[in-house]
C-alpha positions as CSV (number, residue, x, y, z in Angstrom):
1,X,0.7,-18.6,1.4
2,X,-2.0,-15.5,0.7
3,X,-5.2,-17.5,1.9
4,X,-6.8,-14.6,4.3
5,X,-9.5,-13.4,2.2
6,X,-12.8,-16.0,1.9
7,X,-14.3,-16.9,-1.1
8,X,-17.4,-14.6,-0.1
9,X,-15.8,-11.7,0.9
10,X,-13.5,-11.6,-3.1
11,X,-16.6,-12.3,-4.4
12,X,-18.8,-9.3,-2.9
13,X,-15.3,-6.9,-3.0
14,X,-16.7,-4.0,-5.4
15,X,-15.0,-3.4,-8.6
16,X,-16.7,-0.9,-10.2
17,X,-17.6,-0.8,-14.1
18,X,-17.0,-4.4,-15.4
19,X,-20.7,-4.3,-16.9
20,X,-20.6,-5.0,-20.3
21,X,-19.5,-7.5,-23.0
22,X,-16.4,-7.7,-25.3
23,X,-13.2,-6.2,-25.2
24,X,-13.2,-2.4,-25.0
25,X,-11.1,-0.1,-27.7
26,X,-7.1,0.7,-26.9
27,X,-6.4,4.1,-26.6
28,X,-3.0,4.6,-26.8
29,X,-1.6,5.6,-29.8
30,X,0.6,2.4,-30.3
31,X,-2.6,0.3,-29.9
32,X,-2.1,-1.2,-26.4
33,X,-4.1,-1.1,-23.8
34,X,-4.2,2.1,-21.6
35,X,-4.0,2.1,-17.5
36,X,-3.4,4.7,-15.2
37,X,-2.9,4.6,-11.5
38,X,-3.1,6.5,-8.7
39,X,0.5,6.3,-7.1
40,X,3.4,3.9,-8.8
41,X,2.7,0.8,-6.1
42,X,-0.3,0.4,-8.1
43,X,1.1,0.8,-11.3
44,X,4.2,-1.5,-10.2
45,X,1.6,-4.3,-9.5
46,X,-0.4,-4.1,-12.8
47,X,3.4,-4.3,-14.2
48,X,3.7,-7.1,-12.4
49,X,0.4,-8.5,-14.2
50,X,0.5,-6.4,-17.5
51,X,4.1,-6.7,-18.2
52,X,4.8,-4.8,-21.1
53,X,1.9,-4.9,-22.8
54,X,0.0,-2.3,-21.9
55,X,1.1,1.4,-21.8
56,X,1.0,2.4,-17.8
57,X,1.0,5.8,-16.3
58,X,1.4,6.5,-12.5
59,X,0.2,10.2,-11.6
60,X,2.2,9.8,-8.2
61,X,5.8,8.8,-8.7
62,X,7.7,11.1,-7.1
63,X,9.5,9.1,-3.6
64,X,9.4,12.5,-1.8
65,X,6.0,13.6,-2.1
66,X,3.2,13.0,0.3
67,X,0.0,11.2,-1.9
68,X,-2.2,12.7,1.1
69,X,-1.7,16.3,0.2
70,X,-1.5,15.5,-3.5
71,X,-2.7,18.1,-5.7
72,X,-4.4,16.9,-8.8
73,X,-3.6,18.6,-12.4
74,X,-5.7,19.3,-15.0
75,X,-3.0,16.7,-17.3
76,X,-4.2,13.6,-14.6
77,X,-7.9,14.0,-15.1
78,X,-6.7,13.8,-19.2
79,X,-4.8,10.9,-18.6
80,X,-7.9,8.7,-16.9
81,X,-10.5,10.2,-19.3
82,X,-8.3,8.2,-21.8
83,X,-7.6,5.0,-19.9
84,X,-9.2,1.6,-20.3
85,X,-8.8,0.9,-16.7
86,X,-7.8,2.8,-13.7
87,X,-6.2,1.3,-10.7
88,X,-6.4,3.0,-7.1
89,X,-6.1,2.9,-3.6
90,X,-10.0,4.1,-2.6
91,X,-10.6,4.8,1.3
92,X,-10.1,8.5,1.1
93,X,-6.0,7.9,-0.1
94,X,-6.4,8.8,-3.2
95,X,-10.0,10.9,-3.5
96,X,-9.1,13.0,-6.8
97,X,-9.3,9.3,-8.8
98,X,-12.9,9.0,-8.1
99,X,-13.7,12.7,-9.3
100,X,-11.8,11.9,-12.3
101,X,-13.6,8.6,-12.7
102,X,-17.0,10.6,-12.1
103,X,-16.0,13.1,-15.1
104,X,-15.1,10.1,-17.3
105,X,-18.2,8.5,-17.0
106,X,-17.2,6.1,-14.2
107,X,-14.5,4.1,-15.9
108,X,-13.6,0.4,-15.4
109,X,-11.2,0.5,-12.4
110,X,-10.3,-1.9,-9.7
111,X,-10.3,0.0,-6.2
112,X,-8.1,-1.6,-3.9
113,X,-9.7,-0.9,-0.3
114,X,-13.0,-2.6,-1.2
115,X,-11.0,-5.9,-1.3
116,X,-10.3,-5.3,2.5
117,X,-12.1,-8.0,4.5
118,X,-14.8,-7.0,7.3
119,X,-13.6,-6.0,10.3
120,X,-12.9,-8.4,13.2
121,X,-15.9,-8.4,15.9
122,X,-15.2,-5.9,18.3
123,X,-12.6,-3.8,16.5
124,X,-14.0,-0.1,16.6
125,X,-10.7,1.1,14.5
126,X,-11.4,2.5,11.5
127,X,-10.0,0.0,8.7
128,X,-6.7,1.9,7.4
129,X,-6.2,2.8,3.8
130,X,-2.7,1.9,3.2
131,X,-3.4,-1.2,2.0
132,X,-0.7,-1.8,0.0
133,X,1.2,-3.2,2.9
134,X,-1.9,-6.1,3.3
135,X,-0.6,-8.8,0.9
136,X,-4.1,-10.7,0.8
137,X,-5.2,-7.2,-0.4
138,X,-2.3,-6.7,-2.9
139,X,-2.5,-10.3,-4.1
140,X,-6.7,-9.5,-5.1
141,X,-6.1,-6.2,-6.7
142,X,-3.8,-8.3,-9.3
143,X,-6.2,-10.4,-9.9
144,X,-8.9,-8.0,-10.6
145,X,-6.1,-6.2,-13.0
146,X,-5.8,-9.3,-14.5
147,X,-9.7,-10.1,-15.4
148,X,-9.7,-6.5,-16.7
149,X,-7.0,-7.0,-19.2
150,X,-8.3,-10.1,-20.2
151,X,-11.7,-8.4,-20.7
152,X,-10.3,-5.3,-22.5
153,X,-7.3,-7.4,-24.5
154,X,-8.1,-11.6,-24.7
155,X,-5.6,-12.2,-26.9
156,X,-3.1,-12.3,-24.4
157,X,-5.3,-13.6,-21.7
158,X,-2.4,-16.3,-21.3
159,X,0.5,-13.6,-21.1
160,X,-1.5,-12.5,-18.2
161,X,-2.3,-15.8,-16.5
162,X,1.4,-16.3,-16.1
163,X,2.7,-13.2,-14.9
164,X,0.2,-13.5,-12.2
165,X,1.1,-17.0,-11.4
166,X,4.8,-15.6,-10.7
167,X,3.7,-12.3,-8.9
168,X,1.2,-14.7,-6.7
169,X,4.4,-16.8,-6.3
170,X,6.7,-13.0,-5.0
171,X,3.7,-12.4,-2.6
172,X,3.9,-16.0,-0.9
173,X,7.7,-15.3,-0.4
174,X,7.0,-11.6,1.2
175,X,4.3,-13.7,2.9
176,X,6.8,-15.6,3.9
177,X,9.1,-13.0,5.2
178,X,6.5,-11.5,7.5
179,X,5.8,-15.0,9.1
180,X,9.6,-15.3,10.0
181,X,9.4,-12.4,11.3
182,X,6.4,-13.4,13.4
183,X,8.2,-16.4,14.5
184,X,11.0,-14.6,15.6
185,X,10.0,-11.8,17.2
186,X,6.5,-12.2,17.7
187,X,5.2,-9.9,20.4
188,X,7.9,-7.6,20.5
189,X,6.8,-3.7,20.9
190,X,7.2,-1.2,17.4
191,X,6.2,2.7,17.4
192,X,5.3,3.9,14.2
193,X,5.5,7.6,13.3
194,X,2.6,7.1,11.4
195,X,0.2,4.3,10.4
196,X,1.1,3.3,7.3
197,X,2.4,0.0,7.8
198,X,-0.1,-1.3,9.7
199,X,-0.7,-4.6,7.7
200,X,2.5,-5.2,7.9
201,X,3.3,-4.8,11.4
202,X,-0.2,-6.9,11.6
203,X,0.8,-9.9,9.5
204,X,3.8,-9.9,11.4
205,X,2.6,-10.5,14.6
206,X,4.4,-7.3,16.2
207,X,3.1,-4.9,18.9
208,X,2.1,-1.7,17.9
209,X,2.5,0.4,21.0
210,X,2.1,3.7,19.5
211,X,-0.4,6.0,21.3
212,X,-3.6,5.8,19.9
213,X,-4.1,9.8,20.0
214,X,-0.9,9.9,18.6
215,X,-1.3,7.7,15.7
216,X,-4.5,9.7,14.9
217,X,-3.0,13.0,15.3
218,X,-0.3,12.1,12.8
219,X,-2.6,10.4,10.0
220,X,-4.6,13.7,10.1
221,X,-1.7,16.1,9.7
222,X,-2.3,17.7,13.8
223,X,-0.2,18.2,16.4
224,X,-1.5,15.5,19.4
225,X,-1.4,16.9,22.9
226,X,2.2,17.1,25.1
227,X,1.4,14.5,27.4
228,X,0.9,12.0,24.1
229,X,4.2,13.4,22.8
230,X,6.4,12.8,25.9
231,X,4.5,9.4,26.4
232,X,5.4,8.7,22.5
233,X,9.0,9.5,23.4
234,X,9.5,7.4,26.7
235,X,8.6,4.6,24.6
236,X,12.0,5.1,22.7
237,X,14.0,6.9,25.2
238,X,13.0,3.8,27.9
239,X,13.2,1.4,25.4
240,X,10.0,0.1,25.3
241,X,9.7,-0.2,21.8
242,X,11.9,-2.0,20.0
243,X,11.8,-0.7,16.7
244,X,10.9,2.7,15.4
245,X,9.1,2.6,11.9
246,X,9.7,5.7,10.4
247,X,7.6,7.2,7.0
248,X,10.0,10.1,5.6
249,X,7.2,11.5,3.5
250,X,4.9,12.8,6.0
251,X,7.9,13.8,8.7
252,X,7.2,17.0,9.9
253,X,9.4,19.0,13.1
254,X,7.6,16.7,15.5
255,X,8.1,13.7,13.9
256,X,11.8,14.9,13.3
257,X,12.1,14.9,17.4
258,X,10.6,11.1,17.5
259,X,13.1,9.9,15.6
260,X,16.4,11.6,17.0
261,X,14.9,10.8,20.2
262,X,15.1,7.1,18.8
263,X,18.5,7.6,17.7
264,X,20.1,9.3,20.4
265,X,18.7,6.3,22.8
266,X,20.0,3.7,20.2
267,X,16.7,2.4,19.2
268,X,17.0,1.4,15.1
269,X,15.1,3.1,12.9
270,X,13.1,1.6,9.7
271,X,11.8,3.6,6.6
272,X,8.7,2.1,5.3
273,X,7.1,5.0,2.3
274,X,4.1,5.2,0.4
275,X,5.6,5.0,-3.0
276,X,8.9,3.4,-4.4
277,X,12.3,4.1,-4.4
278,X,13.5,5.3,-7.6
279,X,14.6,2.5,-10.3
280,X,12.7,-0.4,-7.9
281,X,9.3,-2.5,-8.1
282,X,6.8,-4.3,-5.7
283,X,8.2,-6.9,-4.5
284,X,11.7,-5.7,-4.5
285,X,10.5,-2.7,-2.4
286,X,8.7,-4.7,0.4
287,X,11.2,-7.4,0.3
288,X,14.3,-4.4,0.8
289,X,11.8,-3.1,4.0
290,X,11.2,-7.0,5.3
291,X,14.4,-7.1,5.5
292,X,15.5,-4.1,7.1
293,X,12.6,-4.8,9.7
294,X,14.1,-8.2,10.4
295,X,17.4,-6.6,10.7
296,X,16.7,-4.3,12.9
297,X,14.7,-6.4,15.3
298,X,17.5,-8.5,15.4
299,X,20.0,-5.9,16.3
300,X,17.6,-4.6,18.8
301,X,17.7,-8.0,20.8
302,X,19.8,-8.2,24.3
């Protein structure tokens, strides 16, 4: 079960522009409640929430582009100036929803990194922003979406109370997943060719042996020095990683090498994105990527 996050911490999260009393106007044309989102994860979990009562816009949805060197369109900052609620990723991610916000006149959103919880003592890491993959996280920003619609449209307040009963209940399961996989294979080394699944790898009690300078180099789009990279590759070529975990929308040439270098030395390989597959939602998207994980740490055993 989702328990992580203490009763203080929800409580002093920021969610920005709830001030004020009574439901707020709809503003699309059929009447229903407007929200936009930064990527389609988040739209996919106010789905989850909203079903299809509210008219939902994702300005990322494309499963081959990279949300970190997203260009923003005039058309995007439209679509927020007309939303009753945005819903976004925060911590730098997603950047153009705040200047969009600003130009609105700070609209009601719910900003998914301030849910994070502090920092454990004596972890100098910079929290990451793909938080997505932090059920605890996921499981708060639907609750926030859910106080919001029930603000902005109370006449289905009890629509809402039940989807979010049954997408609490598809977290617990994923929740579930990750602590087999803890039980399982707790311990066991992973590289990642990028942070993005951090949480993830986290929750489920893996090893993240990736090279610090590495993992750094790749979040911020640079090339880390050659000692890093061969030291990155004897992790797969020796087999000192068990898995690779492998993001497809930020590969570049380099990251190309890690993973045939995982291939060719027989290490399996596991896509984990930033936005959905085509045709798929939440929780069928992290539970098809549990799995594979699982999978693959199986197949990698002795």
């Amino acid at each position: 079960m989702i328990r992580r996050l203490a009763a203080s911490v929800v409580a002093g999260a920021v969610l920005v522009g709830t001030a004020g009393c009574g439901a707020a106007g709809h503003s699309s044309a059929g009447g229903r409640p407007t929200v936009v989102a930064s990527t389609d994860v988040w739209a996919s979990v106010v789905r989850a929430v909203a079903g299809d009562t509210v008219e939902i816009k994702a300005i990322i949805d494309n499963p081959a582009a990279d949300p970190h060197s997203y260009e923003s369109k005039p058309v995007d900052a439209a679509e927020v100036a007309r939303a009753d609620l945005v819903v976004y990723n925060g911590g730098g991610y997603d950047s153009f929803m705040d200047k969009f916000r600003a130009q609105s006149g700070d609209k009601p959103a719910v900003e998914a990194f301030t849910l994070l919880p502090a920092q454990p003592a004596g972890r100098t890491a910079p929290p990451n922003e793909h938080v997505w993959y932090d059920l605890p996280v996921v499981a708060q920003v639907a609750q926030r979406v859910a106080d919001e619609l029930d603000r902005i449209d109370p006449a289905q307040a009890k629509l809402y109370a039940a989807n979010l009963s049954r997408f609490r209940s598809d977290l617990d399961a994923l929740s579930g997943k990750e602590q087999a996989i803890a039980r399982a294979h707790g311990g066991e080394p992973v590289a990642l060719t990028e942070p993005v699944a951090v949480y993830l790898v986290e929750a489920s009690k893996l090893r993240d042996v990736t090279p610090p300078k590495f993992a750094s180099a790749s979040e911020e789009g640079s090339d880390p020095p050659a000692s890093v990279v061969a030291a990155t590759k004897d992790l797969l070529t020796q087999h000192r990683a068990t898995v690779l975990i492998y993001n497809p929308q930020t590969e570049t040439p380099l990251i190309g090498q890690l993973r045939a270098a995982a291939e060719s030395a027989g290490v399996p390989v596991v896509n984990m994105t930033e936005t959905l597959p085509p045709n798929t939602d939440y929780r069928s998207w992290m539970s098809g990527q549990l799995d594979q994980l699982a999978a693959a740490l199986q197949g990698a055993k002795k």
